[in-house]
C-alpha positions in Angstrom: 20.6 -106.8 8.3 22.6 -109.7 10.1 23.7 -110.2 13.5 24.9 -113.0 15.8 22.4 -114.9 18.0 22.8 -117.2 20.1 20.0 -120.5 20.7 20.4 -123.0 22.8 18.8 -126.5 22.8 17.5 -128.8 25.8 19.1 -131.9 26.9 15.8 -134.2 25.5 16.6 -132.4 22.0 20.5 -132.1 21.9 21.0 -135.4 23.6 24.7 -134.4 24.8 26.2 -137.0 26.4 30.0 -138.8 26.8 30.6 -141.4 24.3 30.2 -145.0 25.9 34.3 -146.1 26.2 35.6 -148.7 23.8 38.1 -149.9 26.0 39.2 -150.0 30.1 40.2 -146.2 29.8 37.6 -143.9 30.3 36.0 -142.1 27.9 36.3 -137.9 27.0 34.2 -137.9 24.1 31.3 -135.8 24.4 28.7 -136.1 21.5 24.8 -134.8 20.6 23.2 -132.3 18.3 23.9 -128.7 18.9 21.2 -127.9 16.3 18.3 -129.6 15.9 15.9 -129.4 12.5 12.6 -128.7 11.7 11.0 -128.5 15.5 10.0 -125.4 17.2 12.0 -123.3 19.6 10.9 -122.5 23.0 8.9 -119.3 22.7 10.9 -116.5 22.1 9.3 -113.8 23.7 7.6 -114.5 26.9 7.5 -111.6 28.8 5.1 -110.6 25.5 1.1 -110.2 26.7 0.3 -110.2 22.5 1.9 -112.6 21.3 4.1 -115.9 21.3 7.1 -116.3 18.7 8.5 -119.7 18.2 11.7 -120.2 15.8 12.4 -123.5 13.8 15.8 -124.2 12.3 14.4 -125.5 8.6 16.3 -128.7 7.3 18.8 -127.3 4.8 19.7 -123.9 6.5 23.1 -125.1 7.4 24.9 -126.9 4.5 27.9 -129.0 4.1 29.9 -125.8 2.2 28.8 -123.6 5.4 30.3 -126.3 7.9 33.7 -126.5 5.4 34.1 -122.9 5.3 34.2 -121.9 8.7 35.7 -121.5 11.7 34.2 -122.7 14.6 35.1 -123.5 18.7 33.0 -125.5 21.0 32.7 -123.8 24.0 31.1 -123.9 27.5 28.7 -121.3 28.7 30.2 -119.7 25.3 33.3 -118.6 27.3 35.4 -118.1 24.8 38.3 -118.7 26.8 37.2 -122.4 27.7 38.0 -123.7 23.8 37.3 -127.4 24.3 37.7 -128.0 20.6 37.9 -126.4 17.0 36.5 -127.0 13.5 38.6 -124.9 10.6 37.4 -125.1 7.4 36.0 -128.7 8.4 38.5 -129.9 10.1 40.5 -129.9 14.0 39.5 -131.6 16.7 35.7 -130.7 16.7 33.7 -132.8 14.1 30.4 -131.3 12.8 28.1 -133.3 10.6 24.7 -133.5 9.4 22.0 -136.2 10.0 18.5 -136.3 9.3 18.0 -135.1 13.3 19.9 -131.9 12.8 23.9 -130.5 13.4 25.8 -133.4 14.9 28.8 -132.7 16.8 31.9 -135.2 18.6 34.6 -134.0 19.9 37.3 -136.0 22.2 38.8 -133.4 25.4 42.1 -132.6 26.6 43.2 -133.8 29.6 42.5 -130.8 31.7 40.8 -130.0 34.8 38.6 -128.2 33.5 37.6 -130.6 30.9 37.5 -133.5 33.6 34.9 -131.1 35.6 32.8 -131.0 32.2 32.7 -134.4 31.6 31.5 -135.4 35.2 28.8 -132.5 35.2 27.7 -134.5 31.8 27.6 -137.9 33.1 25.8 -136.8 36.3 23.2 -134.5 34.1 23.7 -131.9 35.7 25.0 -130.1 32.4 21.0 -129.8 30.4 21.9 -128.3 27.1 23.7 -127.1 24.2 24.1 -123.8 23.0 25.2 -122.3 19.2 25.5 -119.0 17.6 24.9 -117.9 14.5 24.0 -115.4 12.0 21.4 -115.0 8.8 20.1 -112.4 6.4 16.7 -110.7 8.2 16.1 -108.9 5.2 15.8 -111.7 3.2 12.6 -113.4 3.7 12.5 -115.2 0.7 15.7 -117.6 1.5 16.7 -115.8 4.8 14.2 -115.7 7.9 10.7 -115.2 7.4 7.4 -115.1 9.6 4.5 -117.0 9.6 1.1 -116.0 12.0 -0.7 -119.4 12.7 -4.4 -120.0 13.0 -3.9 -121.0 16.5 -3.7 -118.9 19.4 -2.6 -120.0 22.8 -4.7 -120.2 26.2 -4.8 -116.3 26.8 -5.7 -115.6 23.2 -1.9 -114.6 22.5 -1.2 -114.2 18.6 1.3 -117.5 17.9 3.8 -116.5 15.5 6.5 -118.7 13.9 10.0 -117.5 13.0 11.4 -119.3 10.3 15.3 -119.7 9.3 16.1 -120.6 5.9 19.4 -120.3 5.8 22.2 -119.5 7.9 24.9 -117.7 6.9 27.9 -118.0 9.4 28.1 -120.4 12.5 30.3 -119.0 15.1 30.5 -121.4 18.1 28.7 -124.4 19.7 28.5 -124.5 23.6 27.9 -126.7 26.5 25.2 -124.8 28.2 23.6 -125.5 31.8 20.1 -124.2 31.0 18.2 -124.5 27.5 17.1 -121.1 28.1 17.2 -118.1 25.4 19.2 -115.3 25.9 16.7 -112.1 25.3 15.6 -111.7 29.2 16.7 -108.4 30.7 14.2 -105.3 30.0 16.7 -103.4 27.7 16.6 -106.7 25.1 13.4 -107.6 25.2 12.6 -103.7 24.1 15.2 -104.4 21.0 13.3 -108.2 20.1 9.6 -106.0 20.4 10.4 -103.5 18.0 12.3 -105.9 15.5 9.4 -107.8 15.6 7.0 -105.1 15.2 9.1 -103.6 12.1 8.9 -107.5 10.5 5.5 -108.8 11.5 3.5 -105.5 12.5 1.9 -105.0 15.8 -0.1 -107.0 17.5 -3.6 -107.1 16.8 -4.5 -107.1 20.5 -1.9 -104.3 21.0 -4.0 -102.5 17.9 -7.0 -102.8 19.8 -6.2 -101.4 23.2 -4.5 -98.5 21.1 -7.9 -98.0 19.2 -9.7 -98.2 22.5 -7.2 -95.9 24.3 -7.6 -93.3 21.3 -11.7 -93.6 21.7 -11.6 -93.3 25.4 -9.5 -89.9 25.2 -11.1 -88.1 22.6 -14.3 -88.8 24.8 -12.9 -87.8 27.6 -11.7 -84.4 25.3 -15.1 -84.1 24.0 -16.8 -84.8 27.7 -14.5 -82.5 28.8 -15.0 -79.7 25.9 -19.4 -80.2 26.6 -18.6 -79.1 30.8 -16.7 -76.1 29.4 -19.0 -75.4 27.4 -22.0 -75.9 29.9 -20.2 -73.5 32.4 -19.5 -71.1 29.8 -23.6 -70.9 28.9 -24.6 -71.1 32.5 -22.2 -67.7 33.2 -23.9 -66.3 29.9 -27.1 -66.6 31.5 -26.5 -65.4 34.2 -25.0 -62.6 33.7 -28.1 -61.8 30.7 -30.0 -62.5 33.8 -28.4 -60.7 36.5 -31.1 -58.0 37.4 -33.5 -61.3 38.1 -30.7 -62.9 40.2 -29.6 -60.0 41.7 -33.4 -59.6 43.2 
């Protein structure tokens, strides 16, 4: 199974910035890393009380043939009607490349307002990220995405967990983004990320044991519950074998 998801990268990581002029003009090249290699995400999933997921982009998962067959638009807030620049089939006015650091991306805006607000929010930092979409194979642990439990756990005991991407399959857009935040936040998508991590990497062991716990504490409670009957149902029996001594 593949779908489209969306990452996005802090300013420290991505470095976006606007190119240092060569000349008197000013410049309207903006420049960084909208992918970054081999480091871990932010954690994926912290509204979880089990456990922490972190993702890491592995060197190799995007590839030059990847880059030269697709289309992709660099974006901000990934608006898709704010196209600042475009990369068909490796070429347009959005350059992509890969370094040693990760997915490097330049590209030189138009002359518009809107471009002119951009590049001011840049300069002043007040523009913190960058943003990409993409897709890979889930199913595919082998080369696609696969999941690794480490030996560490955080400071509440949390399981750590780290998502690994292979490969990637299609790149859809990069994005000038104003927070290096991850999109699964509302209740309804952090329900879909729980049970796609449950079906890949089980449930949580913690989870397990409050569910084992749970299940003890109500068949005690059935069996506590089953010994009162019980207990009321003798004491009537007696009674009523007893009734001429009770009745006097």
């Amino acid at each position: 199974m593949s779908k489209k998801i969306q990452r996005e990268i802090d300013f420290q990581a991505c470095n976006l910035h606007v190119r240092e002029a060569e000349g008197e003009e000013k410049s309207r090249t903006v420049e960084g890393h909208a992918v970054i290699f081999g480091q871990r995400s932010v954690n994926l999933t912290p509204w979880s009380s089990y456990r922490e997921v972190y993702e890491i982009i592995e060197r190799g998962s995007i590839t030059p043939e990847l880059i030269n067959k697709s289309d992709v638009v660099l974006t901000a807030f990934h608006n898709n009607e704010i196209i600042l620049g475009r990369s068909v089939n490796g070429k347009g006015t959005l350059s992509l490349s890969l370094d040693e650091k990760g997915l490097f991306i330049r590209c030189t805006l138009a002359e518009t307002a809107t471009a002119d607000e951009l590049l001011s929010a840049i300069e002043r930092g007040d523009i913190t990220g960058m943003s990409f979409a993409f897709m890979c194979d889930e199913e595919d642990s082998e080369n696609g995405v696969s999941y690794e439990r480490m030996k560490e756990e955080d400071h509440d005991g949390k399981e750590v967990w780290v998502r690994h991407v292979k490969r990637i399959t299609a790149l859809y857009d990069v994005t000038i983004a104003g927070h290096p935040a991850y999109p699964q936040t509302d209740i309804a998508q952090r329900e879909v990320v729980d049970k796609e991590l449950d079906a890949k990497i089980g449930e949580p062991e913690a989870l397990k044991a409050q569910r084992e716990a749970d299940r003890i504490k109500a068949e005690k409670e059935k069996q506590d519950i089953a010994k009162a009957a019980e207990c009321r149902r003798s004491l009537r029996r007696h009674m009523a074998e007893n009734s001429e001594i009770f009745n006097h």
